[in-house]
Each structure stands twice: as C-alpha cells, then as structure tokens.
C-alpha positions, 0 to 999 in steps of 0.5 A, a space after each residue: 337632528 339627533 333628539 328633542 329635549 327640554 331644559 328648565 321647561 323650554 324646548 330645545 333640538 340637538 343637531 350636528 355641530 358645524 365648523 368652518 364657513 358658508 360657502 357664500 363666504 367661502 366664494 367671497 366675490 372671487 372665482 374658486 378654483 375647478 377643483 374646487 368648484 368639482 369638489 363642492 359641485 359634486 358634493 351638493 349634487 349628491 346631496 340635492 339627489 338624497 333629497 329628491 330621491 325621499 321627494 323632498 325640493 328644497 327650494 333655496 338653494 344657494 351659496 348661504 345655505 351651503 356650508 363648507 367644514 373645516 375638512 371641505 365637505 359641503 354640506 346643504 342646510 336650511 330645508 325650512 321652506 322645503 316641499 315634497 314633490 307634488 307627485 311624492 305620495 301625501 303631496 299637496 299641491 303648489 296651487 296657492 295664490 302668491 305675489 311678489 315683493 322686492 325679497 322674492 315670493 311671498 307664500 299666502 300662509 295657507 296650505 304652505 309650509 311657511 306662515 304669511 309673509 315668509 320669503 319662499 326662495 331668494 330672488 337671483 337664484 329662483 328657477 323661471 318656473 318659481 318666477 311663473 308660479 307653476 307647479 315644481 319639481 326637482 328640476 327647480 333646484 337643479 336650475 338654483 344649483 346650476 346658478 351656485 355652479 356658475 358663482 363659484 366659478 366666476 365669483 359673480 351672479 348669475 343674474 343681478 338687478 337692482 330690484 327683484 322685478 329686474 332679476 326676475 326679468 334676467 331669469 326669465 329672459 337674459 342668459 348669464 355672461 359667459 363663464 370666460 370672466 375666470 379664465 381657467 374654467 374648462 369649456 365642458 363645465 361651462 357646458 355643464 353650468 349651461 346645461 343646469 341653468 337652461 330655461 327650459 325644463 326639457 333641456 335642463 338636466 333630469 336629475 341631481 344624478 345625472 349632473 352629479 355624475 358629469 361632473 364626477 367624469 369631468 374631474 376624473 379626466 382632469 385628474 388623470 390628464 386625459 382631459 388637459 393633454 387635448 383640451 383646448 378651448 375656443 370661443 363660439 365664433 372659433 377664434 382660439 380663447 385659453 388652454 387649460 393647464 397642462 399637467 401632461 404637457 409639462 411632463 413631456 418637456 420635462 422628458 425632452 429634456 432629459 433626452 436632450 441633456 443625455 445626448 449632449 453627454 452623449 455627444 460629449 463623450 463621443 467627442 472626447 473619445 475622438 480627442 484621445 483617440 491616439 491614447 487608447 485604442 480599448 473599447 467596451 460594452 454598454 448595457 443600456 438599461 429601460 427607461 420608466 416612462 412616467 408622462 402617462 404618454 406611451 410615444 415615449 415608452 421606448 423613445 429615450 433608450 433608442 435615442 441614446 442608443 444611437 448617439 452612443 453607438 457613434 463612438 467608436 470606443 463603444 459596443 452597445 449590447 444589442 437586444 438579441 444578445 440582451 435576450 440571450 443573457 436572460 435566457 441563460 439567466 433563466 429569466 423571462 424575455 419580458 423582463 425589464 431590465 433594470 440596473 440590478 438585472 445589468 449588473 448581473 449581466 456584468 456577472 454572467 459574461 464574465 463568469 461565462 468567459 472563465 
C-alpha cells in the first residue's frame, strides 16, 4: 500500500499494480514443472517468513491468493483475514466461538478481524488444527503451504470431498495420494511436500525458513547435477519407480561417444597406414594436445587423451610426443609444467623442435 487518498469525497488505496495471473490459473489442473514448483515454492516461503517473522499468519493460504507476474515472481496477497500471533506483543487471543459451514469456518464477528459471516480460510487447504479450532500459530500456514506445494506438483488437491465435512474429515485423518501422479517429481520434494503437510505440529517444519531453505538446496543440486547423476527414485516397498532426467548422464554418453568416433579415426588411420605401408616408410610425431572435460565428471578428466594415445601409438608411421619430453619442451619454453597444453601451446612446440634442430 502506497498511500490513502480521496477523489471527488470517496476514499481510495493506492497499491502496487500486478500484471500476469494467479497461480491457481497458473496450475490450471495441470502438474507445473520442478522447477517451476522450486521457483514459485521457494518465492511464497520467503514471503510466509517475512511475514511470521512481523508475527503476522495469514491464514489462507492457497493458489488464488498467489499471483504469479509476467516476469515469474510470485507474490503472496490477500492478507484480509490475517491475524498476529497470539504470542506477537498486543495479540488477542484465537478463543472465540466458531462454526462450520459448507464454505469453511465462519468467525463470531467479535474479537476477529473479520465481520459475522466472513469465511476465515478456504476449506481444503485449512491446517487440522484450524479444523479443531485450536489456537494458531504460523505453522498453520505452513501445513496450507505444504498443501499449494502438493497442487503444484500434481495438479490436484491435496484434500477433496464433495462438501466441507468430507474435506475437513481428509485433513484431519486421510494422507494425500502420493505425489507420483507426476512422474518427474524428485522423491526429496515429495519428502519436503510430506514434511509441510504432517498432521502433526511437531513433525511439521518449524518454520517458513527452514522449508525455504530446503527447498533452496534441492534446486541447488538439481541445478548444478549432483543431484540428477544419483538420484534414483523407488517406491516404499523398493521396487524401482522412475529416474530423474539426467542432465549429466546425457553429457557422459555425449563424451563416449566422442571418444568412440575418435577411435574409429584412429583406427582408420592406422588401417590405411598398414595398407600403404610399401609406399612410405616416413613417420612423424603427434602432439596430443588436453582435452576440456565439460561433463562435471572428473573420471573423465584424462580418459580421452589416454585412450587415444594408445589407438595411436598403434601405428607405426607415428611417434606420440610422450609426457616427458612434453615437460621438456615447456621447460625450454619457460613454461610451467602445470600448463595445459592447448593448440597454440603445440604449435609452439612445432616452433621450438625445429628452431632447436638448426
């Protein structure tokens, strides 16, 4: 809120305009991808953290109250039924008398923020201890939380029923369907998901900042491929139930095969030197230059060079410059024996044998 002003005698609250959707319509009955659910997930757990930590708890949250921008930052809204914690200094308690109907509970109009009849959260993603009408904390929001994590992931509720009495019995007493209804979902934010929306205050995350930051870690692994190279997901039961998409693993076939088509040439080469064999009898040296190992996999930081060396070193019409007089001709360089030797640093190579030679 920027400012309260007046027009022509009616009152009016300048806000910050929004562009883009709600995340509801975002979800639009359809899983969104990790990602996705990692960027928005980790965005409205920052936010759920500023606002516990001024003692605030919103106490609805769920997809409609999320809107998502055009630049795909989500923002949390809808803070009309908000409520500083009961511990928060100048907190009045949650006691009050409340009751159900088929939209949710319903506040007595005294001591609540909101007037008789005002629906204070949305039934299938209120936390069992809303549905018990027990005095909250922030941990509600987190369980509501847990609840958005899981329809972003699934494109499904959490917890359904054809009225509020069937929904309220699912959270209070039903787990929700495993979040294998996407197939893609890595088992540590199944995990995560499971963790927010435990029943049980205790087993639930302690805080915004705590599942924010596990959610920060999980896309750090995915993101740099740790995580994808050995991530392998199984049922309870142990019975093998998906793979993640390996980033990595297609990086590795990519460099065997490298190393494959430069055996064949290799090996061509060595064949067509047995061939014409009778026609010359010259050989010269190779300088094997290092290869960059951009799979993020060390075992194969020096696998293609000896590999060819050694197809290479077949051929009798071929010398390989061997590592020692490699380090050799750096010395005389006045290089570093550390230094990689590229295809310039060959080159001079070429340069210096033949300058030595005269």
């Amino acid at each position: 809120m920027y400012e309260v002003e007046q027009y022509a005698g009616l009152p009016f609250i300048v806000m910050q305009f929004l562009a883009g959707q709600t995340l509801k319509e975002e979800i639009g009955g359809q899983a969104l991808s990790t990602d996705k659910v990692l960027d928005f997930g980790i965005q409205i757990a920052d936010a759920l953290h500023a606002a516990h930590s001024a003692g605030i708890i919103h106490r609805d949250i769920k997809p409609a109250n999320v809107f998502v921008n055009q630049r795909g930052e989500a923002k949390v809204l809808d803070f009309g039924i908000a409520k500083l914690s009961a511990h928060w200094p100048g907190a009045t308690s949650e006691a009050g008398e409340f009751r159900f109907d088929e939209n949710g509970i319903e506040g007595p109009g005294q001591g609540s923020l909101t007037g008789a009849g005002a629906i204070l959260g949305t039934a299938s993603y209120m936390s069992p201890e809303q549905v018990r009408r027990e005095e909250l904390d922030s941990r509600t929001d987190i369980f509501s939380f847990g609840a958005v994590l899981y329809e972003m992931a699934t494109g499904q509720q959490a917890f359904q029923g054809k009225t509020s009495a069937q929904i309220f019995s699912a959270i209070l007493y039903d787990e929700p369907a495993k979040a294998d209804l996407n197939p893609n979902v890595p088992l540590e934010l199944e995990r995560i998901i499971r963790k927010a929306l435990n029943k049980n205050l205790e087993g639930r995350y302690s805080s915004a900042s705590v599942l924010r930051d596990d959610l920060i870690r999980l896309k750090q692994e995915l993101t740099s491929h740790r995580f994808a190279a050995q991530y392998q997901l199984v049922r309870e039961d142990g019975t093998l139930l998906r793979r993640t998409r390996n980033v990595l693993a297609r990086k590795k076939v990519l460099a065997v095969a490298t190393l494959v088509l430069m055996l064949l040439v290799a090996g061509g080469l060595f064949w067509s030197a047995r061939q014409h064999r009778g026609l010359s009898e010259t050989t010269g040296t190779v300088i094997l230059s290092d290869f960059s190992n951009s799979t993020g996999d060390t075992v194969f930081d020096d696998t293609l060079k000896q590999a060819l060396r050694v197809q290479l070193e077949q051929s009798p019409f071929l010398n390989i410059l061997s590592d020692q007089k490699a380090l050799q001709q750096l010395r005389f360089m006045g290089r570093s024996r550390n230094t990689r030797i590229t295809g310039e640093v060959a080159a001079r190579f070429v340069f210096v044998q033949e300058a030595r030679r005269r």
